[in-house]
Steps between C-alpha positions, in 0.01 A plus 500: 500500500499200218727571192216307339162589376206348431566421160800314435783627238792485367838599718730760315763727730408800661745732683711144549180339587236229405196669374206425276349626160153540428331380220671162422339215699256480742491223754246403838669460820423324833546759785521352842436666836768546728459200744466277137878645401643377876360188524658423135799679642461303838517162280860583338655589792476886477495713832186627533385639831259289699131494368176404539141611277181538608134559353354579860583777735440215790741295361788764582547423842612118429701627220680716730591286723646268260680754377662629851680785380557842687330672238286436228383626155156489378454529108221485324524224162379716213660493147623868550807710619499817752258293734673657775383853397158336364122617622231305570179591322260388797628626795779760427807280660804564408810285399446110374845470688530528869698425788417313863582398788246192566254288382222711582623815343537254166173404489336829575705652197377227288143530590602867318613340203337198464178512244559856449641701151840584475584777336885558384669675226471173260169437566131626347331792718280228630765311632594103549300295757705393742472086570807420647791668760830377542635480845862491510808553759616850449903554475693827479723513188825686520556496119185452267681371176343393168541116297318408209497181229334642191469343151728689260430444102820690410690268717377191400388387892479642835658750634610596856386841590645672837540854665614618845229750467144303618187543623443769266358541149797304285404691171596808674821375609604379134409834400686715752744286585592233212867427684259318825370246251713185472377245205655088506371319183446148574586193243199349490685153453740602788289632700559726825901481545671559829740834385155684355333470841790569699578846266150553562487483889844648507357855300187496743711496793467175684814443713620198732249221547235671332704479162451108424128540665423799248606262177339200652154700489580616188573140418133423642317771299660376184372131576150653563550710157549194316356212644124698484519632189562842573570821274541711795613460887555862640573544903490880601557527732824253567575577828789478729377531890619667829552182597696347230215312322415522105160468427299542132288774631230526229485307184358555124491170318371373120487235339456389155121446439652190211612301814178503670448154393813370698444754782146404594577581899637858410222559274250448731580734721335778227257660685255626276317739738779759418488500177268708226190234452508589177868334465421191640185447273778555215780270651198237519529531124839532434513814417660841596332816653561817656244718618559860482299876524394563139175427319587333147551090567779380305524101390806419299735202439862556602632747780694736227167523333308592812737809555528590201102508476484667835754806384306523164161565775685748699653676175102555393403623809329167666613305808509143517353297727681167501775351354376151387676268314371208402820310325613354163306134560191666643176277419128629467398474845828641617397832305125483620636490821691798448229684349286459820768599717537819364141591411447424884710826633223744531768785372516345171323709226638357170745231452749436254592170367829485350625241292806382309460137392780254506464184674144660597353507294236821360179215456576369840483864693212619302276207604572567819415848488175437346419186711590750807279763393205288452539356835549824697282697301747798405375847564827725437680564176734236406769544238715210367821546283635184365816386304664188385419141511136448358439846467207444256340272666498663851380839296148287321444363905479806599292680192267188490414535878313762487637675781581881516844412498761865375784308261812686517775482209806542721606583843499878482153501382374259731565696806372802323229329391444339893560892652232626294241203520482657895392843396190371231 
């Protein structure tokens, strides 16, 4: 299991760990699939078992024998942990992790897997289409150990995170067991020095040879960490072999969505298929959305706004659907945009637009509400608080266009005011 969610926050210290607060900023993130995260991992020198992908279950066969390994694991590429214990909706299989023998066993597991709905405990009841599986040499870890780079505010860089206790959920072990979490802040100016890995490797047990090989990789990760932007490179697990081998297992990596312009090759590995299509209408317009289960549609500038508006909902009884934020430089066709984005969920029954102008400013959002309504021809109650910037002007836009638009005087009676508007 990630340490990190969907929405990025801020790190405070947990139990001696790095955790994350709610409510303070929200950021998107590019998820990769598993055979994305090796071949970046592949490319700095990182062990990574031997791999190949396919889209076809015919195209196992070939893969296998490139491969030539005794035995071999076939994983389905979805955007979701517990695959192994997964369902698929079609057919009933099991497991979007298996083990063979051959080529032939491989490709009749993925004919199970390919173009079929994965379900897992991270996913929707209707599951994730399956379009890819990951072939990949299978090897039998003696130790499954945990190593992570993560972006630590309170530190002012990265920071090394390690524990002899992998391949498990890592929250749980900073809970239970604090003392099995090692932490090696790194000067960002510095950089990775030679006594932080070494303590490192020495506290998760390496011995011999495998000492220098263990701070190499960690050496290698840190490279990848920096050199592609990223905010988070976590390898659970970080094995040690039967045989003697270290290998990064399984990886969780993100990257700061401000270097996409410089990272153009990592960035287009998004696949969008895996993602709500409701967030990548937003990203399109720069803005920032998270579907969710309620039924009131929430449009707000700033992330601290958009929670506090989404308590305020809960404290009068509603549910929000969304958290949408459309920013403090949003223009007009920014906030139609967002307007038809959330009108579109078919759960939606009111929405409320919630406002506080600074650098947007009040004029500027309440065009766009009214140009939105006219154009998708509004049927459910809308209710707009505003504040700040332009205030005035953005209230006569909104009197003058005739629209059965509810005005709200503050926060508290906006979400009262959007609660009720359901039951009229």
């Amino acid at each position: 299991m990630s340490l990190f969610n969907k929405v990025r926050l801020p790190i405070t210290q947990t139990a001696g760990f790095l955790r994350f607060n709610p409510g303070q900023q929200q950021v998107r993130h590019l998820n990769l699939h598993e055979y994305q995260s090796k071949y970046l991992m592949d490319k700095y020198g990182v062990n990574t078992q031997k791999w190949r992908v396919v889209s076809k279950a015919s195209e196992c066969t070939k893969a296998a024998q490139e491969l030539n390994a005794k035995e071999l694991v076939v994983k389905a590429q979805v955007h979701a942990g517990g695959r192994g214990k997964g369902t698929f909706t079609e057919t009933g299989f099991k497991g979007g992790v298996h083990l063979c023998k051959t080529g032939a066993e491989a490709e009749r597991l993925a004919g199970e897997m390919l173009g079929k709905h994965l379900v897992t405990k991270q996913t929707t009841k209707d599951g994730t289409l399956v379009q890819k599986v990951m072939l990949a040499e299978s090897v039998d870890p003696a130790r499954e150990l945990y190593f992570a780079i993560l972006m630590d505010r309170s530190s002012g860089g990265p920071v090394l995170v390690a524990s002899p206790k992998g391949g498990v959920d890592i929250e749980a072990v900073a809970e239970e067991t604090p003392e099995l979490i090692f932490k090696e802040p790194i000067d960002i100016f510095k950089g990775i020095q030679p006594e932080q890995t070494l303590r490192l490797a020495q506290k998760l047990g390496f011995k011999g040879a495998n000492l220098a090989i263990a701070q190499q990789q960690m050496v290698n990760l840190y490279k990848l960490f920096i050199e592609s932007d990223a905010t988070q490179v976590e390898i659970n697990p970080f094995a040690e072999t039967t045989d003697g081998k270290i290998y990064a297992m399984d990886a969780k990596i993100n990257f700061d969505d401000n270097a996409s312009f410089r990272q153009k090759a990592v960035f287009d590995m998004r696949d969008v298929n895996e993602e709500d299509p409701r967030e990548v209408e937003a990203s399109k317009f720069g803005l920032n959305y998270i579907g969710m289960d309620g039924n009131i549609g929430c449009m707000v500038n700033g992330a601290g706004l958009a929670m506090a508006t989404m308590d305020i909902i809960k404290l009068h009884k509603g549910t929000p659907a969304n958290f949408l934020d459309v920013g403090g430089g949003a223009t007009e066709k920014q906030v139609t945009e967002a307007f038809k984005i959330i009108s579109a969920d078919p759960q939606v029954k009111a929405i409320l637009v919630n406002i506080f102008g600074g650098i947007m400013k009040c004029d500027i959002i309440a065009a766009g509400v009214v140009n939105a309504c006219n154009s998708i021809g509004l049927k459910i109650p809308l209710v707009v608080r505003l504040a700040g910037t332009n205030v005035e002007l953005g209230q006569q836009i909104l009197e003058k266009s005739g629209l059965n638009i509810i005005t709200a005087i503050d926060l508290d009676d906006a979400a009262i005011k959007a609660v009720a508007s359901m039951n009229k």
